[in-house]
C-alpha positions in Angstrom: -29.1 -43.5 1.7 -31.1 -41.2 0.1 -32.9 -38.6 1.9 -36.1 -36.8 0.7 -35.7 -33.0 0.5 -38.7 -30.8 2.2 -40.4 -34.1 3.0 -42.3 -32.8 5.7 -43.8 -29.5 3.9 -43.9 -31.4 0.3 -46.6 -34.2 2.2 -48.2 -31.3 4.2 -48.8 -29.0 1.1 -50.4 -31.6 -1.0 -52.9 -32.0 1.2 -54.3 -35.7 0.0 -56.4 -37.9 1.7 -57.2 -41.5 2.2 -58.5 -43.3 -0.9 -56.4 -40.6 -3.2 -54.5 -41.4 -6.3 -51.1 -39.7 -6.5 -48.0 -39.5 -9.0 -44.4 -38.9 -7.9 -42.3 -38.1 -11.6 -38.8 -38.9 -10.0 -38.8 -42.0 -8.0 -35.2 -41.7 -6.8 -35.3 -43.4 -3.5 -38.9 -43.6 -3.0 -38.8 -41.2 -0.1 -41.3 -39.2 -0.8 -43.3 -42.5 -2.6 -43.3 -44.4 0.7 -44.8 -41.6 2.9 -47.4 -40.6 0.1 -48.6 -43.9 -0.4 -49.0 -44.5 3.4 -51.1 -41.0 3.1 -53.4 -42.6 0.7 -53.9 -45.9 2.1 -54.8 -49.1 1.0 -58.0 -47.8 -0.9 -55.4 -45.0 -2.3 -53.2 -45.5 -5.5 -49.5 -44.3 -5.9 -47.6 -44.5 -9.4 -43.9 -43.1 -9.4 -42.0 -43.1 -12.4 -37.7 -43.1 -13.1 -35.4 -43.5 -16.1 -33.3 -45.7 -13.7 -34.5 -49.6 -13.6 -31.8 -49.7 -10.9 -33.9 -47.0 -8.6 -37.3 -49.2 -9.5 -35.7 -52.5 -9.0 -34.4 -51.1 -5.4 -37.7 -49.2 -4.0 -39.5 -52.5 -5.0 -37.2 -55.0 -2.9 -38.7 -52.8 -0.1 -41.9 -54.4 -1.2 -44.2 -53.0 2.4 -46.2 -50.5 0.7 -49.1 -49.3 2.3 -51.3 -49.1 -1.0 -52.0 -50.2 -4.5 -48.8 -49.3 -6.7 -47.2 -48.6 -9.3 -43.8 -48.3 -10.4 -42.4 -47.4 -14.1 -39.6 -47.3 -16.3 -40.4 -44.2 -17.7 -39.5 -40.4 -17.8 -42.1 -38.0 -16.3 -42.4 -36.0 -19.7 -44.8 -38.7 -20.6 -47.1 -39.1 -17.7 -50.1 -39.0 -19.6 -48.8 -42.2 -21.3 -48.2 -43.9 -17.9 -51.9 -42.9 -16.8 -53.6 -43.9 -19.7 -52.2 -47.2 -19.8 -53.1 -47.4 -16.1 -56.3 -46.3 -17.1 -56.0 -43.7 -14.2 -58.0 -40.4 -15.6 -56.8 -37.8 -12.8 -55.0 -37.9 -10.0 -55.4 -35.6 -6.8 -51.3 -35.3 -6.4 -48.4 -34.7 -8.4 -44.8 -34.6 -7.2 -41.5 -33.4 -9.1 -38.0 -33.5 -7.3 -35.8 -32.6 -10.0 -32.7 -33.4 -8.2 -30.3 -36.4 -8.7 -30.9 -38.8 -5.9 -27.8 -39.7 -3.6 -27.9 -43.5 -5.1 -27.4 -41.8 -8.5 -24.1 -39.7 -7.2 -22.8 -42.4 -5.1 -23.5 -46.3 -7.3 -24.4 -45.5 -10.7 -21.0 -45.6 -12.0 -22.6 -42.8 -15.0 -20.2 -40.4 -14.1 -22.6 -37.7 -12.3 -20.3 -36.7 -9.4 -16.6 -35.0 -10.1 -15.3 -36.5 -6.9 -15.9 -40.4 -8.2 -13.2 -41.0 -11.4 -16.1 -43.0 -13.5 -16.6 -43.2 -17.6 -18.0 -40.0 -18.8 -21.6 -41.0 -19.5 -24.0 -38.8 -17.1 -27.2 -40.4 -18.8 -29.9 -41.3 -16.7 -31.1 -44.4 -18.6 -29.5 -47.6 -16.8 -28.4 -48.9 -20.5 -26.6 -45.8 -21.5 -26.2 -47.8 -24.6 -29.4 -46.7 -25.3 -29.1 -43.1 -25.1 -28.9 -40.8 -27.9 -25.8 -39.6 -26.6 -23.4 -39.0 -23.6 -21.4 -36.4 -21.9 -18.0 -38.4 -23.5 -19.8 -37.4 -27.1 -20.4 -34.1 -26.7 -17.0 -33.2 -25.0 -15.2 -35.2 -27.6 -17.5 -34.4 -30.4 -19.3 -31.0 -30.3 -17.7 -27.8 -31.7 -16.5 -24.9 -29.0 -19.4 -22.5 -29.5 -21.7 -25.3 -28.6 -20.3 -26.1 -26.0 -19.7 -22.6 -24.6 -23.2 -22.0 -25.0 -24.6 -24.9 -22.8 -21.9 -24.4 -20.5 -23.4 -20.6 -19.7 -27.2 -21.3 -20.6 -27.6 -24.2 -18.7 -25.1 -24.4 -16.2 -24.4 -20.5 -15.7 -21.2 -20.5 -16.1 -19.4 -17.6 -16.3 -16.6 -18.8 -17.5 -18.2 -20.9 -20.4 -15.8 -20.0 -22.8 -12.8 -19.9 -21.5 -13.6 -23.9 -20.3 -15.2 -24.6 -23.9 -11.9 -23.4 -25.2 -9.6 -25.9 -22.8 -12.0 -28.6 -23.1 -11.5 -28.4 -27.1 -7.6 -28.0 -26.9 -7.6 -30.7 -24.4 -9.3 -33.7 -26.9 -6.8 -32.6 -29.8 -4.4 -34.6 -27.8 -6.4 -37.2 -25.8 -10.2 -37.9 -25.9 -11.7 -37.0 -22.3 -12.9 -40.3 -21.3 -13.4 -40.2 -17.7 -14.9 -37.7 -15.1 -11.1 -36.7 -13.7 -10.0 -36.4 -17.3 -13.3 -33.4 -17.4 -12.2 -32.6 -14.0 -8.7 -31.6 -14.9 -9.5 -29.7 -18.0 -12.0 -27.3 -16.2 -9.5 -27.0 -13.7 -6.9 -25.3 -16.3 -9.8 -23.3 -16.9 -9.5 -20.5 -14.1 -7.1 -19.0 -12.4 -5.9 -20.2 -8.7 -7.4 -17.3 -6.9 -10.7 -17.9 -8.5 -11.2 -21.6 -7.7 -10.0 -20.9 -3.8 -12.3 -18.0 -3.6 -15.1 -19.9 -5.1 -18.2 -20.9 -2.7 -18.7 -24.5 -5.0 -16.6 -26.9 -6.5 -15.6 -25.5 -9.8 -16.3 -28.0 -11.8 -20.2 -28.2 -10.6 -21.5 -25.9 -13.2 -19.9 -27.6 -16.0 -21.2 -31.3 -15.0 -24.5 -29.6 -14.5 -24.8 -28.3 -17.5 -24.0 -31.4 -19.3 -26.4 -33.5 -17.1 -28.8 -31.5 -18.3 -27.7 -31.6 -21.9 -27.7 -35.7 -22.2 -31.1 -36.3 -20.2 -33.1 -33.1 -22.1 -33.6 -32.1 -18.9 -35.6 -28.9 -19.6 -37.5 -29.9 -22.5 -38.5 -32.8 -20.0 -39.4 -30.6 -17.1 -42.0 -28.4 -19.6 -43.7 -31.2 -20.7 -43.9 -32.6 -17.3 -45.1 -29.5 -16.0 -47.8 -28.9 -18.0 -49.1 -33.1 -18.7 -48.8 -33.0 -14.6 -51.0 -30.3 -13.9 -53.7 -31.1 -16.5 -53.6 -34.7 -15.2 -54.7 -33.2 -12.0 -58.6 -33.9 -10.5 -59.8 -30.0 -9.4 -58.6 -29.0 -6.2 -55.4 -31.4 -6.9 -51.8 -30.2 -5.9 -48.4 -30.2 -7.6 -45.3 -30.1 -5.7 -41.7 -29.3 -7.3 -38.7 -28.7 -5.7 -36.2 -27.8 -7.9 -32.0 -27.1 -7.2 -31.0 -24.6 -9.4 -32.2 -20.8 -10.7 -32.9 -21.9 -14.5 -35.5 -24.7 -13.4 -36.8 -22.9 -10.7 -37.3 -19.8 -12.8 -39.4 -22.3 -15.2 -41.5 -23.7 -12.5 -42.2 -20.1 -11.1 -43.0 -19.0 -14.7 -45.5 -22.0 -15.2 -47.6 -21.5 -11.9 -47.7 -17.8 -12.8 -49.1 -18.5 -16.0 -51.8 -20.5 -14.7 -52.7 -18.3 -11.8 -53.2 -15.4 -14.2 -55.2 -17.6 -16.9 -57.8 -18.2 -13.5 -56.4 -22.4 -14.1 -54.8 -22.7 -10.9 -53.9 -21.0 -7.6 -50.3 -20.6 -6.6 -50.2 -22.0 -2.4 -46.7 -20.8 -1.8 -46.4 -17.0 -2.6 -42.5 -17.3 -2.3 -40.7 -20.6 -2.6 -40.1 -23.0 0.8 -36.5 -23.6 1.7 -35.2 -26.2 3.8 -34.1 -25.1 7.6 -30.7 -24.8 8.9 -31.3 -28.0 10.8 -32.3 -29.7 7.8 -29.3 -28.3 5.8 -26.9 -29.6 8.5 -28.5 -32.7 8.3 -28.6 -33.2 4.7 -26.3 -30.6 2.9 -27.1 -31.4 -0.9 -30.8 -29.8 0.4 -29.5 -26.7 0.5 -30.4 -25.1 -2.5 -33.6 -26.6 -3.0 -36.5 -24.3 -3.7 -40.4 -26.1 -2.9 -43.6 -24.4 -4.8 -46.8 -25.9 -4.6 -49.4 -24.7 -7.5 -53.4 -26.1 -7.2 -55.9 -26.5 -10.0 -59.0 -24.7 -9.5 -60.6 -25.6 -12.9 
């Protein structure tokens, strides 16, 4: 089951009310959609959003919501889409969790964790037929350098190259089909000393990075960003908790740039972490990172 990082401070610092509309960009488990839509009551709205029908069609089999809903096939980078054809002007809430959902690592069959051997898709669309392209294509597909550089610019990795080059050597004689084909090629990557010294998995960073590649993840997370906030009502909240330094360092960058243009006042002045009780409870909540910005204008 999934559970909902920071769900108590996320709720408490968007401070909504009865009779509020709010919008949650990553649906996931509905988590955090159940509680706010039991914040906003039956005279409130809530409209959540995911690129997985399978995470809609779930939430919805719940069916005991607590106020008027909505729920989308749709990526948060076009919100203003969704509330226009809602013909919902502003909301007073807005809520980002940018990390993959437990049903995502543990049934999707896509290929997003390195300890289940599944095809080597990592797309968040349901129909990865429809995508524009899959982990499997650019591992089989793009040249080293290009790889290298998403590797380190997306996923950090200080040892981009060295995997870009086994990754490329690898595919001259099999394609890498499967996530313990990836697995075993990042592997050959670094030496034995490194991987046992190593605080995560090694291969983590590299299935990051591609994640992030297939599903345009921070192209995504500007636009939502900055649709989110203007979709906003003044005094409205946005909440985001993001996972990893390069989105965080984007969210922290947007709320600045807002404070200082006198658009919006930043409520967490450094970024809320989850407890040690919470991160014994649920582990993958770790590294997760919550700042709340609100509009003033």
């Amino acid at each position: 089951m999934h559970i909902p990082v920071l769900l108590n401070e996320v709720i408490e610092g968007l401070n909504l009310h009865k009779g509020d509309a709010v919008f949650d960009g990553t649906l996931g488990g509905g988590g955090y959609f159940e509680k706010l839509c039991e914040i906003v009551g039956p005279e409130g709205t809530a409209i959540a959003v995911d690129q997985d029908l399978g995470a809609i069609k779930r939430v919805e089999e719940k069916n005991d919501f607590r106020c008027q809903t909505h729920l989308i096939n749709e990526n948060f980078r076009n919100l203003d889409k969704v509330l226009e054809s809602l013909n919902q002007k502003q909301v007073q809430g807005v809520v980002f969790d940018l990390g993959l959902s437990s049903d995502q690592f543990e049934i999707s069959g896509r290929g997003f964790s390195f300890k289940k051997n599944e095809p080597l898709l990592m797309t968040f669309s349901e129909k990865p037929n429809e995508a524009r392209f899959t982990a499997k294509d650019i591992v089989n597909t793009w040249d080293e350098e290009n790889i290298a550089d998403i590797l380190y610019g997306y996923g950090e990795e200080m040892f981009s190259r060295r995997v870009a080059k086994k990754i490329v050597e690898a595919r001259e004689i099999k394609p890498i089909n499967t996530t313990d084909d990836l697995v075993s090629v990042i592997e050959s990557a670094f030496p034995v000393w490194y991987r046992k010294t190593r605080k995560t998995h090694f291969a983590t960073k590299t299935f990051q990075a591609l994640r992030i590649t297939v599903n345009d993840e921070i192209e995504s997370l500007k636009d939502g960003l900055q649709k989110g906030f203007y979709s906003l009502s003044s005094g409205g909240r946005m909440a985001v908790i993001s996972f990893h330094s390069l989105e965080d360092r984007i969210v922290k960058n947007f709320m600045k740039e807002k404070q200082l243009a006198g658009e919006g006042e930043i409520k967490t002045k450094k970024p809320i972490i989850p407890t040690d009780e919470e991160i014994k409870n649920n582990p993958r909540s770790r590294s997760a990172k919550l700042r709340i910005i609100e509009k003033i204008i």
